[in-house]
MARRO-215337 format. One record per atom (N, C-alpha, C): x negated, y negated, z; residue number from 1; atom name. Coordinates in nm, 2 decimals, always signed. Layout:
% residues N
X|Y|Z|NUM|CA
...
//
This chain:
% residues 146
+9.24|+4.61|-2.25|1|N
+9.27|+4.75|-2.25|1|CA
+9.17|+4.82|-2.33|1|C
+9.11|+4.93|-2.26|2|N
+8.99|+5.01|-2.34|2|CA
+9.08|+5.12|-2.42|2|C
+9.04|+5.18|-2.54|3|N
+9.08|+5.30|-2.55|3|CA
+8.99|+5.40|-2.56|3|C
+9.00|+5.54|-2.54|4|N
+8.91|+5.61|-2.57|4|CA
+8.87|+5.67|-2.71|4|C
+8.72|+5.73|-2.69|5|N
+8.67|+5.71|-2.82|5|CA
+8.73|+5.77|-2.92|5|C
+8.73|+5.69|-3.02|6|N
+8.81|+5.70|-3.19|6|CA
+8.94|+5.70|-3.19|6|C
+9.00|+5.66|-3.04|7|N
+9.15|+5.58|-3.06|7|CA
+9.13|+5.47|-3.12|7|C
+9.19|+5.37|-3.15|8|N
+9.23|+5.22|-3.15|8|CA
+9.31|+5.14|-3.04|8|C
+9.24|+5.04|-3.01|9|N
+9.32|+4.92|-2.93|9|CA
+9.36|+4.82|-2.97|9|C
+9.48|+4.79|-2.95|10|N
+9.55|+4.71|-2.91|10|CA
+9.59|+4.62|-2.86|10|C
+9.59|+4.48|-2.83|11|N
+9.66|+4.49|-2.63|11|CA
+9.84|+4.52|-2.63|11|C
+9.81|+4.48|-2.50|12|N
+9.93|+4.55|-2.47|12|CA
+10.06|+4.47|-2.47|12|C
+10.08|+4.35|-2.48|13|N
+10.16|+4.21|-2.51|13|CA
+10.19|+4.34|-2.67|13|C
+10.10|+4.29|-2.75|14|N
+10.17|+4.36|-2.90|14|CA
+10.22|+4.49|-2.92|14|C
+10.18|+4.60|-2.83|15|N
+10.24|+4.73|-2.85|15|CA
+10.34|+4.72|-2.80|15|C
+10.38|+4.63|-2.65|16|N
+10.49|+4.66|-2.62|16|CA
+10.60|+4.57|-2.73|16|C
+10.61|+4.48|-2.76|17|N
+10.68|+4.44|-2.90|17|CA
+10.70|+4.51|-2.98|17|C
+10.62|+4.60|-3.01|18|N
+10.61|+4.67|-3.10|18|CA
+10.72|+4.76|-3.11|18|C
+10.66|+4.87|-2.96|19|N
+10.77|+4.99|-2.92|19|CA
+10.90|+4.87|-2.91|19|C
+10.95|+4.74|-2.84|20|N
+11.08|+4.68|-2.85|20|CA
+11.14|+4.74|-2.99|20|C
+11.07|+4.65|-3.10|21|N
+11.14|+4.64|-3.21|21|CA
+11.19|+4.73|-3.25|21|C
+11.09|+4.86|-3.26|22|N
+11.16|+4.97|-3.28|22|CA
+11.24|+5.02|-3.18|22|C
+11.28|+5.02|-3.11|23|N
+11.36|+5.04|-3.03|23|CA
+11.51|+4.97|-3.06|23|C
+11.47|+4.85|-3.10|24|N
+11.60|+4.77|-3.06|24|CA
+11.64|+4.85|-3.26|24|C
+11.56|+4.83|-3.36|25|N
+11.59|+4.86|-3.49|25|CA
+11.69|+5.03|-3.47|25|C
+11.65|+5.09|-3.40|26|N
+11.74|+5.26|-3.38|26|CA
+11.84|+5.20|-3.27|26|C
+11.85|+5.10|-3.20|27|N
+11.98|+5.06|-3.12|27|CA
+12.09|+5.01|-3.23|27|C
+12.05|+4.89|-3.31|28|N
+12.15|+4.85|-3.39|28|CA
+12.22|+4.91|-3.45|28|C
+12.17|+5.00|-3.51|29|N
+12.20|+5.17|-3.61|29|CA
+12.29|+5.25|-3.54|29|C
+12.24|+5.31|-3.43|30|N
+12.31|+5.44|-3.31|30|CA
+12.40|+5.36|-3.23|30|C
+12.47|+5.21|-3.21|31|N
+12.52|+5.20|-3.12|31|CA
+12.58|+5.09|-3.13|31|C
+12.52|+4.99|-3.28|32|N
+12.63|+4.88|-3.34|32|CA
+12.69|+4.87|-3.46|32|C
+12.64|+5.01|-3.54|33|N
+12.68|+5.05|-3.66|33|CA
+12.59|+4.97|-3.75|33|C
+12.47|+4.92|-3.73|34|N
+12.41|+4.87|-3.84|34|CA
+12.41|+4.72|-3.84|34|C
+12.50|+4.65|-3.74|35|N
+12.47|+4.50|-3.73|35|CA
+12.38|+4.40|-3.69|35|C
+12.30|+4.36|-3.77|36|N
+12.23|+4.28|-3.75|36|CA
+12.06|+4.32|-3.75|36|C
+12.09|+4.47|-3.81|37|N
+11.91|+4.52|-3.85|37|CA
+11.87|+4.42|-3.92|37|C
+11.94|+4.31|-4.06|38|N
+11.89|+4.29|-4.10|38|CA
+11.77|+4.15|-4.05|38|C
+11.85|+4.13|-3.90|39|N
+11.73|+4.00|-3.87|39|CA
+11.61|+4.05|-3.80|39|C
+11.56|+4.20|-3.77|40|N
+11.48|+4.28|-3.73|40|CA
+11.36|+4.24|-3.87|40|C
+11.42|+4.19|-3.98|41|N
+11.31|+4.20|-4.10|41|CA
+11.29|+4.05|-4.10|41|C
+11.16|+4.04|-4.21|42|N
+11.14|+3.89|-4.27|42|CA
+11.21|+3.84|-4.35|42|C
+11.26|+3.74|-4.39|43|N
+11.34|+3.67|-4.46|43|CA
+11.31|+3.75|-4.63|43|C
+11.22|+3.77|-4.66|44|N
+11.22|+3.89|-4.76|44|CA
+11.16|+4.00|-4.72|44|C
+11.20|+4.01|-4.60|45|N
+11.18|+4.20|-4.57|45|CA
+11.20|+4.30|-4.66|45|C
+11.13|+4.40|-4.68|46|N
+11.17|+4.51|-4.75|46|CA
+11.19|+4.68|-4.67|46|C
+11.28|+4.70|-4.65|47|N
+11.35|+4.85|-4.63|47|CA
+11.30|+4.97|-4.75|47|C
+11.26|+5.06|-4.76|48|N
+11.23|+5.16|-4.85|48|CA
+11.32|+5.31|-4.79|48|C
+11.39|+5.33|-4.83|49|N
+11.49|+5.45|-4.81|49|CA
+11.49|+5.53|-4.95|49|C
+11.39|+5.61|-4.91|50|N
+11.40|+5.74|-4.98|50|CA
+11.39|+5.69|-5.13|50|C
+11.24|+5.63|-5.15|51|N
+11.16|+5.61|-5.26|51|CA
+11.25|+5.44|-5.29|51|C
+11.36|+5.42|-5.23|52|N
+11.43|+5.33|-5.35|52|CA
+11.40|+5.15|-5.27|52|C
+11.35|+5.04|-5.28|53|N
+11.35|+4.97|-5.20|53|CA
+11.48|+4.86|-5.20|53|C
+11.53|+4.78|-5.09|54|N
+11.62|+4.75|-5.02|54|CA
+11.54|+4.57|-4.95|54|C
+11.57|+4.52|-5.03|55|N
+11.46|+4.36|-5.04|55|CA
+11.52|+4.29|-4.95|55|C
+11.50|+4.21|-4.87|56|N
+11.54|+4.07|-4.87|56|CA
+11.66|+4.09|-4.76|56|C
+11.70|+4.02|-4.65|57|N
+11.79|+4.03|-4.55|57|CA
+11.95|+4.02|-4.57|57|C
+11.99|+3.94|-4.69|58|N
+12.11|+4.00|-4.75|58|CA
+12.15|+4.13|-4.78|58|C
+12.02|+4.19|-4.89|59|N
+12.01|+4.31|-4.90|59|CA
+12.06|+4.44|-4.84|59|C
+11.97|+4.38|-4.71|60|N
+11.95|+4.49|-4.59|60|CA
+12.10|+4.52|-4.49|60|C
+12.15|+4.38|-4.48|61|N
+12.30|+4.38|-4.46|61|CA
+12.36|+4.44|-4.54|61|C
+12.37|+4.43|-4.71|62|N
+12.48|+4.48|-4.77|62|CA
+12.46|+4.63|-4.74|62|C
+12.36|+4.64|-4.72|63|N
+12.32|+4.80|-4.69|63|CA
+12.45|+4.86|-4.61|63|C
+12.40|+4.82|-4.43|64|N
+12.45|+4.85|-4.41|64|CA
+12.65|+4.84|-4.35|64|C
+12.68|+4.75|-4.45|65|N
+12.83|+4.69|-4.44|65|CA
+12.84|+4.81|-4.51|65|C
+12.81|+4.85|-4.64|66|N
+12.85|+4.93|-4.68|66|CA
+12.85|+5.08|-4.66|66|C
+12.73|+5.14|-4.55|67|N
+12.78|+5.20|-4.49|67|CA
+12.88|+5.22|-4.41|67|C
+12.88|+5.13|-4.30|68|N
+13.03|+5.10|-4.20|68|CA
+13.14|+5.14|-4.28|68|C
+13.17|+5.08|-4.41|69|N
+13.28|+5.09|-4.51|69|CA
+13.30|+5.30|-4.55|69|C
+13.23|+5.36|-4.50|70|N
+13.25|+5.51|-4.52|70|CA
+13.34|+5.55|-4.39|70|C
+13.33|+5.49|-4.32|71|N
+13.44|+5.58|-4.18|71|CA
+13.33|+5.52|-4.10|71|C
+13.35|+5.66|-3.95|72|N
+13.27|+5.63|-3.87|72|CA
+13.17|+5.76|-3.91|72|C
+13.07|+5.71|-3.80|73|N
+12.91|+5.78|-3.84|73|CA
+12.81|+5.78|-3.68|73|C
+12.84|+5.92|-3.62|74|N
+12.76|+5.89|-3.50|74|CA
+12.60|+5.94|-3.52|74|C
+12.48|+5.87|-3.46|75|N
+12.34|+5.87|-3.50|75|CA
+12.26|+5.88|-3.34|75|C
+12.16|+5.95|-3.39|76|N
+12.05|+5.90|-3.25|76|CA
+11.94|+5.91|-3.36|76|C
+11.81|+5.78|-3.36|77|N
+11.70|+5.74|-3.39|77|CA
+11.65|+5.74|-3.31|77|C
+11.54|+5.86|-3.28|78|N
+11.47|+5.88|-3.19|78|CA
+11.28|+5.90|-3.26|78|C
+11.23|+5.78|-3.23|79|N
+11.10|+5.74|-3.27|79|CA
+10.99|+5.78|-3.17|79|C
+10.88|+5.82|-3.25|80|N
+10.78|+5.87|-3.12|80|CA
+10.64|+5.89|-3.19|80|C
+10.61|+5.93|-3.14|81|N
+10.42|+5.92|-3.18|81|CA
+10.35|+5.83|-3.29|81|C
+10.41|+5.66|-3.19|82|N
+10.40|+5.49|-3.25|82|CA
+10.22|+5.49|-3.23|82|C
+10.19|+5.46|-3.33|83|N
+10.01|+5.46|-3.35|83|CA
+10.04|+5.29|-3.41|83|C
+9.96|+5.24|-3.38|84|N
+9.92|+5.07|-3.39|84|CA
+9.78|+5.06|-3.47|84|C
+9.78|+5.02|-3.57|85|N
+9.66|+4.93|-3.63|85|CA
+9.63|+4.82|-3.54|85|C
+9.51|+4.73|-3.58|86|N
+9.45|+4.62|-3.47|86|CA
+9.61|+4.48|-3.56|86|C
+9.59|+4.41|-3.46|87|N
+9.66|+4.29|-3.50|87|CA
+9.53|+4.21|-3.60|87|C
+9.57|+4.17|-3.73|88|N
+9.50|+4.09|-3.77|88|CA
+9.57|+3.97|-3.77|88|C
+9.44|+3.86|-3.81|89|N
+9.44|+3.70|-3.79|89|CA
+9.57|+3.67|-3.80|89|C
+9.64|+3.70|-3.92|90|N
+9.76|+3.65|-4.01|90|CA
+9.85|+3.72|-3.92|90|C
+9.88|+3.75|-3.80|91|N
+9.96|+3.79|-3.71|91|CA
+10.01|+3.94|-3.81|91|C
+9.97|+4.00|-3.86|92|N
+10.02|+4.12|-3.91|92|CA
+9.94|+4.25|-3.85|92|C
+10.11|+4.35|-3.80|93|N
+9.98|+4.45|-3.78|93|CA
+10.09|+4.57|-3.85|93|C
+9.99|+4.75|-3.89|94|N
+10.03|+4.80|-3.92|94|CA
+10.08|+4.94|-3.86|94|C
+10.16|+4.98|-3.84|95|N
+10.20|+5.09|-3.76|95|CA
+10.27|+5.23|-3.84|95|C
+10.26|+5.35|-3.77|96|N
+10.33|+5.44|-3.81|96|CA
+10.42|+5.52|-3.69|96|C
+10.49|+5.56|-3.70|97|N
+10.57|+5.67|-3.64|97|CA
+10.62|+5.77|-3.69|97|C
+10.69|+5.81|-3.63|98|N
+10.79|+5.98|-3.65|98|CA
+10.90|+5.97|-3.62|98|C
+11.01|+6.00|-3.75|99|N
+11.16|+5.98|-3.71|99|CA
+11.20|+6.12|-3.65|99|C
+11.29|+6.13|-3.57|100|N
+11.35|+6.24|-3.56|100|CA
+11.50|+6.18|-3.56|100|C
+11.60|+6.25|-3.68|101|N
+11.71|+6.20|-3.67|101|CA
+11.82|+6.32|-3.65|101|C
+11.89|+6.23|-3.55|102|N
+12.06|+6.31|-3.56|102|CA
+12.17|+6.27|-3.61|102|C
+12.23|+6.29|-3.72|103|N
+12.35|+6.20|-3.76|103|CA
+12.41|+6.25|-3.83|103|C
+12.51|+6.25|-3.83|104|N
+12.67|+6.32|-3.92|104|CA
+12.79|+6.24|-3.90|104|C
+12.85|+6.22|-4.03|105|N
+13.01|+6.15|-4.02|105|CA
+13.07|+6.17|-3.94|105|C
+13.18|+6.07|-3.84|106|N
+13.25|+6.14|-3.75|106|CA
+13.22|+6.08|-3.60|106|C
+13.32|+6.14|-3.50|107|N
+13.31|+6.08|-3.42|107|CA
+13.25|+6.26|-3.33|107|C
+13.15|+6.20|-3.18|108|N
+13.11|+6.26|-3.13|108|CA
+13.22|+6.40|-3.04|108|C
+13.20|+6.47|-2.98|109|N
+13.09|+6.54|-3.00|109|CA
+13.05|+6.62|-3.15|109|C
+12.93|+6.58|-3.23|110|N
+12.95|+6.72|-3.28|110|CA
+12.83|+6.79|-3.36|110|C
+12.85|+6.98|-3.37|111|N
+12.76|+7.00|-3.34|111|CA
+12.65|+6.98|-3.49|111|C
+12.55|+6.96|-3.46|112|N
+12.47|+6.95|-3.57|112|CA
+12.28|+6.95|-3.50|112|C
+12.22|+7.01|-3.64|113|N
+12.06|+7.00|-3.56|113|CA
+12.02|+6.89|-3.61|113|C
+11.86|+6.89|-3.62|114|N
+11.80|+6.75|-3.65|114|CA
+11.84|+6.77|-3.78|114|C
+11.86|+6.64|-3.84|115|N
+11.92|+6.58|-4.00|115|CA
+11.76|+6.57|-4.07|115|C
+11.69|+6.49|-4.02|116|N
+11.63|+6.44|-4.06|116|CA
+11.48|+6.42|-4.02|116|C
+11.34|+6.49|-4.04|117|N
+11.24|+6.41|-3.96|117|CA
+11.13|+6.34|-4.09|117|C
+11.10|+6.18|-4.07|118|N
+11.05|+6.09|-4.13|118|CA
+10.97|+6.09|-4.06|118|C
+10.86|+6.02|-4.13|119|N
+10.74|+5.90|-4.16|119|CA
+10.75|+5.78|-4.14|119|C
+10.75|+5.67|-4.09|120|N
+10.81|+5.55|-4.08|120|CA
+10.65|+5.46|-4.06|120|C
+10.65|+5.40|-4.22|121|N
+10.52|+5.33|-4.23|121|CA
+10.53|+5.18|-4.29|121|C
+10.51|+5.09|-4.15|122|N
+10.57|+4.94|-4.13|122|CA
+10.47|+4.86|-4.14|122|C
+10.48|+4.73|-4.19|123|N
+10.40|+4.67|-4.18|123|CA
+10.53|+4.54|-4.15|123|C
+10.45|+4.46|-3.99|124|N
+10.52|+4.35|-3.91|124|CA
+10.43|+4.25|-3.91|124|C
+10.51|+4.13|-3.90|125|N
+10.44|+4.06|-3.93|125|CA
+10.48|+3.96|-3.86|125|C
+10.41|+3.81|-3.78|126|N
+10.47|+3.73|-3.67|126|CA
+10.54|+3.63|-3.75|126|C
+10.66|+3.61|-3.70|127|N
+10.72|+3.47|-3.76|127|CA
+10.67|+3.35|-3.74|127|C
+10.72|+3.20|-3.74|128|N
+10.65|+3.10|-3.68|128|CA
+10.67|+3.08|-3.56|128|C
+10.78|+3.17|-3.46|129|N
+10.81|+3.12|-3.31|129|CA
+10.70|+3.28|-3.24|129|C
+10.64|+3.33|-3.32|130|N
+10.54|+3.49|-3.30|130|CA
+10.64|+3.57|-3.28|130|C
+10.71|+3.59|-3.29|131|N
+10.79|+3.73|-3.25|131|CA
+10.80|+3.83|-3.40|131|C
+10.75|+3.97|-3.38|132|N
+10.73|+4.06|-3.46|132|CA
+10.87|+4.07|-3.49|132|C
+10.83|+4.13|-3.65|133|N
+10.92|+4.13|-3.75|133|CA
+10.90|+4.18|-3.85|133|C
+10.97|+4.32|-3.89|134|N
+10.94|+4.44|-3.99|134|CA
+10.91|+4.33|-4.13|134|C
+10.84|+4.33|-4.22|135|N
+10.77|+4.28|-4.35|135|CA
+10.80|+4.41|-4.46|135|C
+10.79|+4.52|-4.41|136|N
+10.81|+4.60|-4.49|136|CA
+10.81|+4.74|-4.39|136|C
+10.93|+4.82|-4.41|137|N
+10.92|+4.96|-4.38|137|CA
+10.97|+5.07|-4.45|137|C
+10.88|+5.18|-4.46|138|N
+10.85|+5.23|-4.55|138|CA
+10.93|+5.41|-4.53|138|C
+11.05|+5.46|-4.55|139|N
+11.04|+5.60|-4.46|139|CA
+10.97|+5.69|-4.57|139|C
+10.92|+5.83|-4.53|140|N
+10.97|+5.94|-4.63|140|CA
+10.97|+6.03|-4.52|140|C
+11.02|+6.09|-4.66|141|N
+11.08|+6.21|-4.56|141|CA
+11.02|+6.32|-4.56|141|C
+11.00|+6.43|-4.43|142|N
+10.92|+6.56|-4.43|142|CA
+11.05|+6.70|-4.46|142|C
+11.13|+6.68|-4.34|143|N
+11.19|+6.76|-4.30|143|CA
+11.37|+6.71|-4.36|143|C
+11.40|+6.78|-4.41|144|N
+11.56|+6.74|-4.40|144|CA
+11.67|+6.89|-4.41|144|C
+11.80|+6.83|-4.34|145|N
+11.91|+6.95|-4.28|145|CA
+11.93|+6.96|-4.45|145|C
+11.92|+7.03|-4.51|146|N
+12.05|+7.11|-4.61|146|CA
+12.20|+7.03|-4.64|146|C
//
């Protein structure tokens, strides 16, 4: 795959992993309450939410069990303008995106604007069977609802 000049390439086997993971990371959240993000990370993955970090796949669970434990919470994680660094040797590559979030306590419909728009600055990295896997992700935040 060529890109043009002063993009970066990729191939396309790893972007599309790429866009999966994230994908499937805003599925667990919006649509299983948080179960099982934490095997989306490395065995000491690190989560960064809003300066404070969130270590290690226990961690990342107690996270969010303890959200679940507030009521219910309806979300849309909607990620978009995913830029890829090159894969290096050590199967690591580095990526950014743009959160745009919708989310408020409660069950749907209801009304509310965007919550939230983030930064989302990951660094994945290949396990032993290669399948990508957040190492560290990083949000901040630009925009937030009041």
């Amino acid at each position: 795959m060529s890109a043009e000049p002063g993009l970066r390439s990729t191939d396309e086997t790893t972007r599309n992993a790429v866009v999966d993971l994230i994908g499937e990371f805003a599925d667990r959240i919006d649509h299983r309450e948080g179960h099982g993000v934490e095997e989306l990370f490395t065995e000491d993955g690190e989560y960064v939410l809003f300066g404070h970090p969130v270590a290690g796949r226990d961690a990342i669970r107690a996270l969010y069990e303890h959200r679940r434990s507030r009521g219910p919470r309806t979300s849309r994680h909607l990620f978009g303008n995913i830029r890829l660094g090159p894969l290096d040797e050590d199967g690591t590559v580095r990526v950014t995106s743009v959160l745009t979030l919708y989310a408020a306590d409660g069950l749907p419909p209801l009304p509310v604007p965007p919550t939230m728009i983030a930064n989302y600055d990951d660094v994945l990295r290949s396990d032993e069977q290669g399948v990508l896997r957040f190492q560290r992700r990083e949000m901040t935040v630009l925009f937030r609802d009041e």
